[in-house]
SEKEBA-895619 format. One record per residue (C-alpha): x, y, z; residue in one letter. Coordinates in steps of 0.1 Angstrom, whole numbers, plus 5000, padded with zeros to 4 digits. Layout:
# SEKEBA-895619
xx=X yy=Y zz=Z rest=a
...
# end
This chain:
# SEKEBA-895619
xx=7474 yy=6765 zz=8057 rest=x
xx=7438 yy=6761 zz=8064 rest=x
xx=7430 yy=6748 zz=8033 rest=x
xx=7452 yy=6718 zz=8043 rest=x
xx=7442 yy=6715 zz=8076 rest=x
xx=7405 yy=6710 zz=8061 rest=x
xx=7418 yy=6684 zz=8036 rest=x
xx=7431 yy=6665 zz=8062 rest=x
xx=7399 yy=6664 zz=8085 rest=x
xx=7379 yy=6653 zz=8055 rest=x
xx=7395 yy=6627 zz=8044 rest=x
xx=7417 yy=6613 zz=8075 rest=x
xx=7388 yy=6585 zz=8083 rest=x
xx=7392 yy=6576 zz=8044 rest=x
xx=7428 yy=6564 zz=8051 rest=x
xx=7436 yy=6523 zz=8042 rest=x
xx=7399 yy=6514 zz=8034 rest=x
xx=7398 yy=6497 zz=8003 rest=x
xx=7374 yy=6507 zz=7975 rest=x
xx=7343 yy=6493 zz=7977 rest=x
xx=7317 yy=6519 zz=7958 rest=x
xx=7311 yy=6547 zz=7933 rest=x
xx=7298 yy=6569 zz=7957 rest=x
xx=7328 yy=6561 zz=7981 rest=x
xx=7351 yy=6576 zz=7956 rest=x
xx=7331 yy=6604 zz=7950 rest=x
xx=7326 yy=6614 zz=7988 rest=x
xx=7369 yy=6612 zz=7984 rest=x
xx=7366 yy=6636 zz=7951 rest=x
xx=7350 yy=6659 zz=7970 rest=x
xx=7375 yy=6661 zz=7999 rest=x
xx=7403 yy=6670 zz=7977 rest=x
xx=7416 yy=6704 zz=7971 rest=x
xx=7407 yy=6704 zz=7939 rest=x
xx=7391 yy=6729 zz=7915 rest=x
xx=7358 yy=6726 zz=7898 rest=x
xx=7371 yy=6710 zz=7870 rest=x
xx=7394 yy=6690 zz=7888 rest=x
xx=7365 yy=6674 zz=7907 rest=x
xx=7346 yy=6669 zz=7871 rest=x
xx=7372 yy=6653 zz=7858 rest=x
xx=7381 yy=6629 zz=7885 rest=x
xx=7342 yy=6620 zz=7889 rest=x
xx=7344 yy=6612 zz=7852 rest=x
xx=7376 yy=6590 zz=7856 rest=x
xx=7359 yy=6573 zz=7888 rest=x
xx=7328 yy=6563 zz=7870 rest=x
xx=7348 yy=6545 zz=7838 rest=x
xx=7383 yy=6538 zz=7854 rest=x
xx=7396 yy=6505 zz=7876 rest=x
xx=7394 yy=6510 zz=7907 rest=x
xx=7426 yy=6490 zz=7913 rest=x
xx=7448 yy=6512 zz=7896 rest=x
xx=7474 yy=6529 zz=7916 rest=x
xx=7456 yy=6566 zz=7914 rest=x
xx=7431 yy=6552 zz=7939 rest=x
xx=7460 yy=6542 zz=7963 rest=x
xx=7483 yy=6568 zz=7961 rest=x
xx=7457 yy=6593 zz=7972 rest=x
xx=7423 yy=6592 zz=7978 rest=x
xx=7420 yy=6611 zz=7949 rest=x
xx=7444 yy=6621 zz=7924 rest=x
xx=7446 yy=6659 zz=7906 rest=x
xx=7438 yy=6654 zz=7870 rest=x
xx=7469 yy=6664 zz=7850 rest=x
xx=7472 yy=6684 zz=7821 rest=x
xx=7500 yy=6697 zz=7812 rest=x
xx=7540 yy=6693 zz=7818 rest=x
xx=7569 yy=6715 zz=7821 rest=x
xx=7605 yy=6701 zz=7834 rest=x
xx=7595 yy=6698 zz=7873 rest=x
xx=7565 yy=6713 zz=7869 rest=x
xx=7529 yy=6698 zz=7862 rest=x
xx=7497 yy=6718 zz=7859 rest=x
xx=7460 yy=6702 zz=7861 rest=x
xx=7430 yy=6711 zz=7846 rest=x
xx=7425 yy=6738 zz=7870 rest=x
xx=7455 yy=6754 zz=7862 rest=x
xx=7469 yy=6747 zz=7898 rest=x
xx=7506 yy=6743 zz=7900 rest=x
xx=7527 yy=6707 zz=7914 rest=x
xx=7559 yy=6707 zz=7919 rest=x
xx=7568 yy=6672 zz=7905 rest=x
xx=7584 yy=6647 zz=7933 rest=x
xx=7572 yy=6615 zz=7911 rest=x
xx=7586 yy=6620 zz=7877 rest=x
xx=7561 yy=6592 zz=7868 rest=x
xx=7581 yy=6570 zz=7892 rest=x
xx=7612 yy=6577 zz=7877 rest=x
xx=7599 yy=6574 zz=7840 rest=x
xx=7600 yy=6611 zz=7834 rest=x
xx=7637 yy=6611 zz=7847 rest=x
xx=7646 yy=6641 zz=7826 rest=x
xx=7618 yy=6660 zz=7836 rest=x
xx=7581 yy=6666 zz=7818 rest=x
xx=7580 yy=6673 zz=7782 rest=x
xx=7620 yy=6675 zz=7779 rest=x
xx=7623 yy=6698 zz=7749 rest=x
xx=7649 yy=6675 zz=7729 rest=x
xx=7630 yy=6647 zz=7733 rest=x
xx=7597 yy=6663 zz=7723 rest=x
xx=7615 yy=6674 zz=7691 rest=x
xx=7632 yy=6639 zz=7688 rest=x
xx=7596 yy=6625 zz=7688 rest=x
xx=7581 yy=6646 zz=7661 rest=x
xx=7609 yy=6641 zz=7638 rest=x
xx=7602 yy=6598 zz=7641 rest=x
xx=7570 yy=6601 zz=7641 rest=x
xx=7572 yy=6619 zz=7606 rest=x
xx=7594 yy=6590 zz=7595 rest=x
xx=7576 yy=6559 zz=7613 rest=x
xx=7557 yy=6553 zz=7644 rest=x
xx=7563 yy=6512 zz=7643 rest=x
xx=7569 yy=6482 zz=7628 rest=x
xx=7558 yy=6455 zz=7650 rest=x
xx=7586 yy=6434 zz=7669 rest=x
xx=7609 yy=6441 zz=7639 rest=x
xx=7645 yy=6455 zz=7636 rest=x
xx=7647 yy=6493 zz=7629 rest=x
xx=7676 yy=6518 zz=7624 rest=x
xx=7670 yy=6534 zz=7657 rest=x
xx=7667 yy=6502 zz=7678 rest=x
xx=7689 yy=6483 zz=7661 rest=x
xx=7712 yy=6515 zz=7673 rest=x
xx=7698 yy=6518 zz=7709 rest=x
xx=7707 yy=6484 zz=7708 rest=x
xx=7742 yy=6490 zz=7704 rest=x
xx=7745 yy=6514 zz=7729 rest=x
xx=7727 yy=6501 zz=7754 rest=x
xx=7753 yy=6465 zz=7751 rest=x
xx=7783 yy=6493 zz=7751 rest=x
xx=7767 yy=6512 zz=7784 rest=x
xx=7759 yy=6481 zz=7802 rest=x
xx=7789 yy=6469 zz=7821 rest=x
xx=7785 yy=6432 zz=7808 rest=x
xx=7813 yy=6418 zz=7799 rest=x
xx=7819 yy=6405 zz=7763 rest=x
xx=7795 yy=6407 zz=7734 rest=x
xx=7756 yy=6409 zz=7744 rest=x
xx=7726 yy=6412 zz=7731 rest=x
xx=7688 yy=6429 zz=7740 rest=x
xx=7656 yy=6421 zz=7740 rest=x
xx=7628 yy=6447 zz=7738 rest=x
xx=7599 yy=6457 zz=7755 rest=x
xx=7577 yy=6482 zz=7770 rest=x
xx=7577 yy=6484 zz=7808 rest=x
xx=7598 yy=6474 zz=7834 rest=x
xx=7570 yy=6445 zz=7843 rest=x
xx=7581 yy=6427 zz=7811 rest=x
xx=7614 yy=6433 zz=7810 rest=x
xx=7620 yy=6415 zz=7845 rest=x
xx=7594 yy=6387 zz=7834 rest=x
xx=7616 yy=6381 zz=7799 rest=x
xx=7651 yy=6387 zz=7820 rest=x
xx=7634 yy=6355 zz=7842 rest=x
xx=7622 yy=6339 zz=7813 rest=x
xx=7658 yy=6340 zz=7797 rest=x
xx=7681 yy=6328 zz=7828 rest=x
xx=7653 yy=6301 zz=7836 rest=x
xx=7659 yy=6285 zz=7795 rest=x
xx=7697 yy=6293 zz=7796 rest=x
xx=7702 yy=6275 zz=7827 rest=x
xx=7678 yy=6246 zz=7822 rest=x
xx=7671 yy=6255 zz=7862 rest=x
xx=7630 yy=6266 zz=7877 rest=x
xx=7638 yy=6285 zz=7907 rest=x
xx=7649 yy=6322 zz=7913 rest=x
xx=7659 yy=6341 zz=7945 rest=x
xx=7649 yy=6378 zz=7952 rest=x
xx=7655 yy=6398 zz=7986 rest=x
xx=7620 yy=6405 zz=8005 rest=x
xx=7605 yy=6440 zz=8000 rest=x
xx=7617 yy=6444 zz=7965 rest=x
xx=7591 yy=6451 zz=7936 rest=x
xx=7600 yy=6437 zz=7901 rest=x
xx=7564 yy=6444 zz=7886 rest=x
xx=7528 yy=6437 zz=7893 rest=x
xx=7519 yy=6412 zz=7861 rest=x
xx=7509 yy=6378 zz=7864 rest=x
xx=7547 yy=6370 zz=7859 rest=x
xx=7562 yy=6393 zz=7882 rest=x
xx=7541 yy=6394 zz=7910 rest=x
xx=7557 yy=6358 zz=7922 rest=x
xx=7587 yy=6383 zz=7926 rest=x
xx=7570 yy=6409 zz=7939 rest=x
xx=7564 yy=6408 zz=7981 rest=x
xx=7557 yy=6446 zz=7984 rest=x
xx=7529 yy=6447 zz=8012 rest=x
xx=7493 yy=6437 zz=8004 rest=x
xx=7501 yy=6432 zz=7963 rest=x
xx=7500 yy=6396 zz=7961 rest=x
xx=7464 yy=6394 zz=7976 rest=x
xx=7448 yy=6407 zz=7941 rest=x
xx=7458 yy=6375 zz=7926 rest=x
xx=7443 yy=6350 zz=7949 rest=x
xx=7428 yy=6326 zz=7946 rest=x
xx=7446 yy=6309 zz=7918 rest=x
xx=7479 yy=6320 zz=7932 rest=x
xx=7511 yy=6331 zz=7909 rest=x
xx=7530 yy=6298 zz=7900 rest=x
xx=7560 yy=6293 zz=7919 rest=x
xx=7595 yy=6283 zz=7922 rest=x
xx=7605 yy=6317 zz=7939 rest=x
xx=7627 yy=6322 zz=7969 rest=x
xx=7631 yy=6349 zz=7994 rest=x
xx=7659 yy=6361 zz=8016 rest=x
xx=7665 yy=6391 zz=8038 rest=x
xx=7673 yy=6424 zz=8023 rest=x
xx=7701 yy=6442 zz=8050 rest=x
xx=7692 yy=6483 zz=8055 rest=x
xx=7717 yy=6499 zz=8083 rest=x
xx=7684 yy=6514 zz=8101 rest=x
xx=7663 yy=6490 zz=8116 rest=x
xx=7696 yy=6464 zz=8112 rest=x
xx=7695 yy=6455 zz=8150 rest=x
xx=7654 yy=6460 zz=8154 rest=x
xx=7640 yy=6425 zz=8161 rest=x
xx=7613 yy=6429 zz=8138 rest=x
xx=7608 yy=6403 zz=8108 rest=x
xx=7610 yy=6422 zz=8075 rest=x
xx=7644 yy=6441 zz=8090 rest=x
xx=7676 yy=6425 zz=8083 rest=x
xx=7712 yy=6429 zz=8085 rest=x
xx=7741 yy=6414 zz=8063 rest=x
xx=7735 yy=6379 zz=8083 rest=x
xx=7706 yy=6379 zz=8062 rest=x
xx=7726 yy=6367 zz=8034 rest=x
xx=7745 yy=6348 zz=8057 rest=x
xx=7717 yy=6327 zz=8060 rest=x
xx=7707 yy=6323 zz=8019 rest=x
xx=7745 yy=6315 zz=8015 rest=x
xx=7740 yy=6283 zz=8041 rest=x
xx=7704 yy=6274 zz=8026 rest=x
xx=7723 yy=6265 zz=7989 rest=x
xx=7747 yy=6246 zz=8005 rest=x
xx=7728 yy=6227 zz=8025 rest=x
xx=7694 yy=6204 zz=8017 rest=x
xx=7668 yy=6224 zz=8042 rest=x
xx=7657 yy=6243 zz=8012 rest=x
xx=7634 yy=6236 zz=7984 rest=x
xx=7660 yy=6252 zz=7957 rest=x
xx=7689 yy=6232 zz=7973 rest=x
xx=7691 yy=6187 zz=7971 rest=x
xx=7726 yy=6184 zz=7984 rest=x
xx=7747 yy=6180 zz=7956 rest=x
xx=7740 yy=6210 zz=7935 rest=x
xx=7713 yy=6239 zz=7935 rest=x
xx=7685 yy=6247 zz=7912 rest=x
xx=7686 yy=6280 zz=7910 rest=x
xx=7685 yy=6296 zz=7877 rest=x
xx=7692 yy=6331 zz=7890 rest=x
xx=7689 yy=6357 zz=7920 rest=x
xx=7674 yy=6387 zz=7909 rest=x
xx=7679 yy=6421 zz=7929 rest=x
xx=7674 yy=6459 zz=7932 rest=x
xx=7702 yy=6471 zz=7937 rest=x
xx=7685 yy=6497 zz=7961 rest=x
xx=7644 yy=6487 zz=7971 rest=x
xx=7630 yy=6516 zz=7953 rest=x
xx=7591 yy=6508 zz=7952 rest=x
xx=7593 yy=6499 zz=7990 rest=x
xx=7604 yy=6531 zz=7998 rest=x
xx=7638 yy=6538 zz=7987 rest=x
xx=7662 yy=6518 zz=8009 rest=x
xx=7698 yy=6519 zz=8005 rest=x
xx=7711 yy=6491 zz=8015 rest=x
xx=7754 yy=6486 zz=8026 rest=x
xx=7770 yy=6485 zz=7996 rest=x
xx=7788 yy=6451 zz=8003 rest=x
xx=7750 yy=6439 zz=7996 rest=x
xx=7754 yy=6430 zz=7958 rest=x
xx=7788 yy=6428 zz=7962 rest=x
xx=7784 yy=6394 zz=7984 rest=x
xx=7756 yy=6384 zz=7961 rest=x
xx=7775 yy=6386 zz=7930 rest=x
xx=7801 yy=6363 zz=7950 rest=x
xx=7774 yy=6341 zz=7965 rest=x
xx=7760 yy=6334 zz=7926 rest=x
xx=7799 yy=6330 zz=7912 rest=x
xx=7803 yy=6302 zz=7939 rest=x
xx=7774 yy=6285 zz=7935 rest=x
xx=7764 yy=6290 zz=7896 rest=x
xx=7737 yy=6311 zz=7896 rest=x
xx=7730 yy=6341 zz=7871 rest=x
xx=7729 yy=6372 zz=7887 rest=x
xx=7702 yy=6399 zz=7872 rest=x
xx=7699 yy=6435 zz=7886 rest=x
xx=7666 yy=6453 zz=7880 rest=x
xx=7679 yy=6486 zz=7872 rest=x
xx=7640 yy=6498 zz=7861 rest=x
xx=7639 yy=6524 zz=7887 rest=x
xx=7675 yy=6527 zz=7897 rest=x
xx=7695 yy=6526 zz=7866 rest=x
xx=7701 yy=6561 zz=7840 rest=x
xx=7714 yy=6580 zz=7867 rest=x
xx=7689 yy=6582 zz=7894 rest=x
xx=7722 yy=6567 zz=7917 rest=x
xx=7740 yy=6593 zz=7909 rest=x
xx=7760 yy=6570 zz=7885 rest=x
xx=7744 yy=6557 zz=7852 rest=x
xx=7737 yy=6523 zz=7869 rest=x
xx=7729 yy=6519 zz=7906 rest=x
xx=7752 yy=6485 zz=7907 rest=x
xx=7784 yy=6502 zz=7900 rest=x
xx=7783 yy=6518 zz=7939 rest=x
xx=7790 yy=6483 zz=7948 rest=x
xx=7819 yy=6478 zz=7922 rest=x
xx=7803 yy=6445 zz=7904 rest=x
xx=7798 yy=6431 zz=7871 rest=x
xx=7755 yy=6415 zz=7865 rest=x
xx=7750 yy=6390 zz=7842 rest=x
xx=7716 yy=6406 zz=7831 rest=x
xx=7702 yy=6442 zz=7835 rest=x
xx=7667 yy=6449 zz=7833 rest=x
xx=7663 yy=6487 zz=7821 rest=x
xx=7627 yy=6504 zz=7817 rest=x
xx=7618 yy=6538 zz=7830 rest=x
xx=7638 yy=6571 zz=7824 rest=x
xx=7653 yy=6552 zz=7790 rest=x
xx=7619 yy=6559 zz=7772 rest=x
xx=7618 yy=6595 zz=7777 rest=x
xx=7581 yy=6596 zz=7791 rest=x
xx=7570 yy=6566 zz=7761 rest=x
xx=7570 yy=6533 zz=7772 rest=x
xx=7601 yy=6513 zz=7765 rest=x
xx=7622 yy=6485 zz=7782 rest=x
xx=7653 yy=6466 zz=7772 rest=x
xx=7670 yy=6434 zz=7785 rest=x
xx=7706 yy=6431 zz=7782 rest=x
xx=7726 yy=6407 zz=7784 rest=x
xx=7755 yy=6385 zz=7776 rest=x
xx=7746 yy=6371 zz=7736 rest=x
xx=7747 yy=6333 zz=7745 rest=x
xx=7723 yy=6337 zz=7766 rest=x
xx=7698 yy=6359 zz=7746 rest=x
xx=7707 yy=6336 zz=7718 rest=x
xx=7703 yy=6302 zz=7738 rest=x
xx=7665 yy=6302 zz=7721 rest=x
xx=7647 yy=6299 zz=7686 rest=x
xx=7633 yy=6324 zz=7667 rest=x
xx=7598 yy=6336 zz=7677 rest=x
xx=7606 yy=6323 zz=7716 rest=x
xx=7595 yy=6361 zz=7729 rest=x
xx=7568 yy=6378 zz=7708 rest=x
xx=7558 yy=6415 zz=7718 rest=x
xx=7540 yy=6433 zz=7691 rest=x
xx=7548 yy=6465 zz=7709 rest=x
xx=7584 yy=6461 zz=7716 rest=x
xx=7612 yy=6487 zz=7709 rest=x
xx=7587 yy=6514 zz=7691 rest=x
xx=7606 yy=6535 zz=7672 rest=x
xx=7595 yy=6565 zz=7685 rest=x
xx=7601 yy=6554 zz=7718 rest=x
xx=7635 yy=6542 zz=7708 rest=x
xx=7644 yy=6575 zz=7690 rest=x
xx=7633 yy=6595 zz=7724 rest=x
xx=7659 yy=6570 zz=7744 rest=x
xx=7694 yy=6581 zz=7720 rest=x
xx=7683 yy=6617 zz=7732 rest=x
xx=7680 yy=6599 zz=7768 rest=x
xx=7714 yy=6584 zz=7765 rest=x
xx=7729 yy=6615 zz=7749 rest=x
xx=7719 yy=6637 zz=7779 rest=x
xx=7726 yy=6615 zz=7805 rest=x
xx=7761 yy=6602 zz=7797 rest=x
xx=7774 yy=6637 zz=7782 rest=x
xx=7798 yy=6652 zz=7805 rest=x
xx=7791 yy=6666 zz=7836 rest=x
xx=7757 yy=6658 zz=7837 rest=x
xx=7758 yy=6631 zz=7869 rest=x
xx=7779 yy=6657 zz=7883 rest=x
xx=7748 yy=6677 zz=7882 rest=x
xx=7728 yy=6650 zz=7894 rest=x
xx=7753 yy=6646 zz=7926 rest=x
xx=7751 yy=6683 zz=7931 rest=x
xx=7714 yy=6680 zz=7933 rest=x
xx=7711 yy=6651 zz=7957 rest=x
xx=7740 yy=6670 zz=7977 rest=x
xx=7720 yy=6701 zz=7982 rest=x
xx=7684 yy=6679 zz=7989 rest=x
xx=7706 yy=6660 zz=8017 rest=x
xx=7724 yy=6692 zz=8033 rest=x
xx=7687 yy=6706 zz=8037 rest=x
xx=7671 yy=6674 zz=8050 rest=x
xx=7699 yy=6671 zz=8077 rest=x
xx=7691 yy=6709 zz=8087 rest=x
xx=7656 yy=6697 zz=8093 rest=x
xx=7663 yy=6663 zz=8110 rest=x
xx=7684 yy=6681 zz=8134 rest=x
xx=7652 yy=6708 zz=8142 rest=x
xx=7627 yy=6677 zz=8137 rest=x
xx=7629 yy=6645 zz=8151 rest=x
xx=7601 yy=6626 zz=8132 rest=x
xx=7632 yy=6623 zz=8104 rest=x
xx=7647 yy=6598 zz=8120 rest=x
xx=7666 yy=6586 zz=8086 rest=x
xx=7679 yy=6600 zz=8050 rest=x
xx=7684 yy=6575 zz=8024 rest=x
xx=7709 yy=6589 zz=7999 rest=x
xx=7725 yy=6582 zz=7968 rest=x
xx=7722 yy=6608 zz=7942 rest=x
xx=7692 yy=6620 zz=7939 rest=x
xx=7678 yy=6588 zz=7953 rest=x
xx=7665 yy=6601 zz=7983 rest=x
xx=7641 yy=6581 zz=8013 rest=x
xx=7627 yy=6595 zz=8041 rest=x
xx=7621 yy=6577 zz=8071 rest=x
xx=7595 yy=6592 zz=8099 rest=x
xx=7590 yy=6579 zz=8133 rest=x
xx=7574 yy=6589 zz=8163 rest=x
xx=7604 yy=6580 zz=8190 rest=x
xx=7639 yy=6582 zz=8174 rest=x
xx=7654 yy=6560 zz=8200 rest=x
xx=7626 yy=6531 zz=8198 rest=x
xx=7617 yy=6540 zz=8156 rest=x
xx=7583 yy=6538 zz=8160 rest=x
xx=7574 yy=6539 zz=8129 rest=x
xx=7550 yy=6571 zz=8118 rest=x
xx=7525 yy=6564 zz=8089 rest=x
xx=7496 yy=6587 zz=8102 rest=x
xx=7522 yy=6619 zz=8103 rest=x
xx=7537 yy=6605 zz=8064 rest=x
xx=7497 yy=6606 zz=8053 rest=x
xx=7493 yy=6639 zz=8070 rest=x
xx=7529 yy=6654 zz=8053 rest=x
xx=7516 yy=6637 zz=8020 rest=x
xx=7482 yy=6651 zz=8020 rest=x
xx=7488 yy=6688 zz=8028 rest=x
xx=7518 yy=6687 zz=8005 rest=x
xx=7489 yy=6681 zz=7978 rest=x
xx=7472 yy=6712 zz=7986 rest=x
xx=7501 yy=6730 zz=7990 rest=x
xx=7515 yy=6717 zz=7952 rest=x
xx=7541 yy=6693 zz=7960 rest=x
xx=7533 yy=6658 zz=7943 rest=x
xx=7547 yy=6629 zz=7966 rest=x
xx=7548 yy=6592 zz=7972 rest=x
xx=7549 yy=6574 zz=8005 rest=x
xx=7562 yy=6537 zz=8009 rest=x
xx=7583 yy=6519 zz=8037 rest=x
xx=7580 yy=6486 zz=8052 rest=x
xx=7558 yy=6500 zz=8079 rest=x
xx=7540 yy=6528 zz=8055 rest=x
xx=7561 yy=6557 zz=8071 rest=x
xx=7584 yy=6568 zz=8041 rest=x
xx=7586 yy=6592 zz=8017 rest=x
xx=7610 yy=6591 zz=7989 rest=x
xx=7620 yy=6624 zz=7971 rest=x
xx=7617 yy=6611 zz=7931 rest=x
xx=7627 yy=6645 zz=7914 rest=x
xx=7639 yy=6650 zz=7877 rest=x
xx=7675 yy=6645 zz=7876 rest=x
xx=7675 yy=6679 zz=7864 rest=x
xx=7654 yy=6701 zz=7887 rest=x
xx=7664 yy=6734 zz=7892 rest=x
xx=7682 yy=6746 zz=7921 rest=x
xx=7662 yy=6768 zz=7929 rest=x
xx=7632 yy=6745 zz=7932 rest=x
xx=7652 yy=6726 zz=7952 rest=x
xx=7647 yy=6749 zz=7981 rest=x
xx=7614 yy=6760 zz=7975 rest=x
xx=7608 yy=6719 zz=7984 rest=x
xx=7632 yy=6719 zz=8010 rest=x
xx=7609 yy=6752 zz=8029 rest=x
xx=7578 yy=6738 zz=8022 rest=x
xx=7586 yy=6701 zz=8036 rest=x
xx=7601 yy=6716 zz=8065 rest=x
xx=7565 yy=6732 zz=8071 rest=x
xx=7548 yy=6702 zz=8062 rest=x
xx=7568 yy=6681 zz=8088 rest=x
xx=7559 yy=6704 zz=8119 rest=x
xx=7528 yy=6708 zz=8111 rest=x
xx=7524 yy=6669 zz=8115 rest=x
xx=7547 yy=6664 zz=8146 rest=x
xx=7524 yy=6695 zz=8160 rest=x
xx=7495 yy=6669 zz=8154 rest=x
xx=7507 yy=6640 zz=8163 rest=x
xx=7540 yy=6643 zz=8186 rest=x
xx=7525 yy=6676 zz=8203 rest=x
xx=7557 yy=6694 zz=8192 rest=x
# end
């Protein structure tokens, strides 16, 4: 472990300062763990690559990747990972899933695109994805190719159907980071990158409820009076999206767990009193299932663990295989409520892409499979308990399927919450090949985003090395 204790001495004063040179983010390069190519490489990418893309965030440097195997990534160096990300969900089935490799090849023989135009295999993911939804009644989908758009268009949709400007969204979700979505977005510190100029408008927040820091008085935690409170604001005239004798909402859109925050699970009466909050008052409700939805919950959607019907789904992610590709579904008058040419994306529903989501689809929903994906999460959670109970920086295990979040605090009675030990977990997991995310409200989470098919085995080899990970940082900064 001495190689990670070195890492984390270099680069520990780097921690939360913004970007500001070439030569800051080659001083970074150099305090990685990386190999002589690695370093080449991410010199290279520093010199001709934004600085605001995520790479520079998520790390202060990230290993170049090469190659792919189910839960395994290798970069240039050769150096192992095992794969926590899974692209943020997007390679759901793993890296390089061999059935959608082959499924790729064959298209791409056939045809690689055809602009925003009907072909056999979207028409066909079409279908299935209108049969999978849960939507009552006939529907329809529009196309796409990231979760960014597919939440701007699902907007765009309930804002012409209803004839109504504003829309509702819980604070700390993330429904993209375009010029669109970002109104939506209130994920810490994103917003700044578009100001001055600002976003637009006509977007509400209101408490998202999480068991945890329920009874904390602290102003991003909520309980379920949280919703209490948005029920109240549409009846009453105190709001901007209320006058008194109606509301001008077009639609409240929801995770249905805050994924890109940090994985929060909220109660499951959550959606279950929105969906009844939007039935009394008119409003469309729309679940962004980008991150959530194709099993991740356990279930093929993540709305079904609170037993309700949307009115729009928002799909993106896992559905493209590792290509990009999004869908909107929902119910056909209201993807029909507009004339020809209304949404234009020369990109949309590749066919490729498409034909890699039936293999998707086949995989996920043949039998037994979310079995296996309950199993997994099952034997993750039974291992993080053993090492909450030895460690007490773990002061909280989201869990639904293999939707896990990890919560660390320095004082389990008063949660104080521990973003210095998550960097320090985070960092000498990199040099010790395990590829992780951090999030939380307060910066001291870190979700577990496996492929929904990761071995067992792996399983544990993840379990023993986080467990040596998390006390070497409570050594550091709890004195344990």
């Amino acid at each position: 472990m001495g190689e990670s204790n070195k890492v984390l001495n270099a680069v520990e004063r780097l921690q939360g300062l913004p970007v500001t040179s070439e030569a800051e983010l080659l001083e970074r390069i150099e305090a990685m763990p990386f190999g002589e190519q690695g370093r080449s490489w991410a010199a290279r990418a520093a010199r001709v690559e934004s600085t605001g893309n995520v790479g520079w965030g998520l790390f202060p440097a990230t290993p170049i990747i090469e190659r792919g195997e189910g839960s395994l990534l290798y970069d240039v160096d050769g150096k192992e990972y095992i794969d926590l990300l899974s692209g943020f969900s997007v390679s759901g089935l793993g890296n390089n899933f061999p059935p959608v490799v082959e499924a790729i090849r064959a298209q791409a023989g056939k045809l690689t695109h055809f602009f925003d135009f009907p072909t056999p295999e979207r028409i066909r993911l079409a279908e299935r994805l209108g049969e999978l939804s849960g939507i009552a009644g006939p529907t329809r989908v529009l196309f796409g190719t990231t979760g960014s758009d597919a939440v701007e268009s699902a907007v765009k949709a309930a804002r012409h159907y209803t004839g109504k400007p504003y829309v509702l969204v819980a604070k700390g979700d993330y429904h993209g980071a375009t010029h669109g979505t970002i109104e939506l977005t209130s994920r810490k510190g994103m917003n700044a990158a578009f100001y001055p100029g600002g976003t637009g408008g006509n977007v509400g927040f209101f408490g998202f409820p999480h068991t945890y820091r329920a009874n904390l008085a602290e102003s991003c935690s909520f309980g379920m009076e949280a919703l209490d409170d948005l029920d109240r604001s549409l009846r009453g005239t105190f709001s901007p999206w209320a006058d008194g004798s109606g509301n001008l909402v077009a639609a409240i859109l929801a995770e249905p767990f805050q994924s890109s925050s940090g994985y929060y699970v909220p109660p499951r009466e959550y959606l279950a009193e929105l969906r009844r909050i939007c039935d009394e008052h008119g409003i469309l409700l729309i679940i962004d299932e980008v991150q959530t939805g194709l099993g991740r919950s356990g279930r093929l959607w993540g709305y079904e663990h609170s037993g309700i019907r949307p009115d729009i789904i928002a799909v993106s992610k896992t559905l493209g295989g590792g290509l990009p590709l999004s869908a909107v579904v929902a119910p056909a008058e209201i993807l029909s409520s507009w004339q020809a040419t209304a949404h234009i994306n020369t990109q949309a529903g590749n066919a490729v892409a498409c034909a890699a989501a039936h293999v998707v689809l086949d995989t996920i929903t043949a039998p037994g499979f979310l079995d296996g994906v309950n199993q997994r999460g099952e034997r993750f959670k039974a291992g993080l308990d053993a090492i909450a109970a030895k460690h007490p920086s773990l002061g909280y295990i989201d869990h639904a399927g293999i939707y896990l979040g990890l919560e660390f605090v320095l004082d389990p009675v008063r949660k104080t919450p521990a973003p210095n030990l998550v960097y320090d977990i985070r960092l000498a997991g990199l040099a010790e090949g395990l590829l992780l995310d951090h999030g939380g409200y307060y910066g001291n989470r870190i979700p577990l985003i496996p492929a929904l098919n990761i071995p067992f085995e792996l399983i544990d080899v993840v379990l023993e090395k986080l467990e040596r990970l998390i006390g070497e940082a409570e050594r550091k900064h709890l004195g344990a």
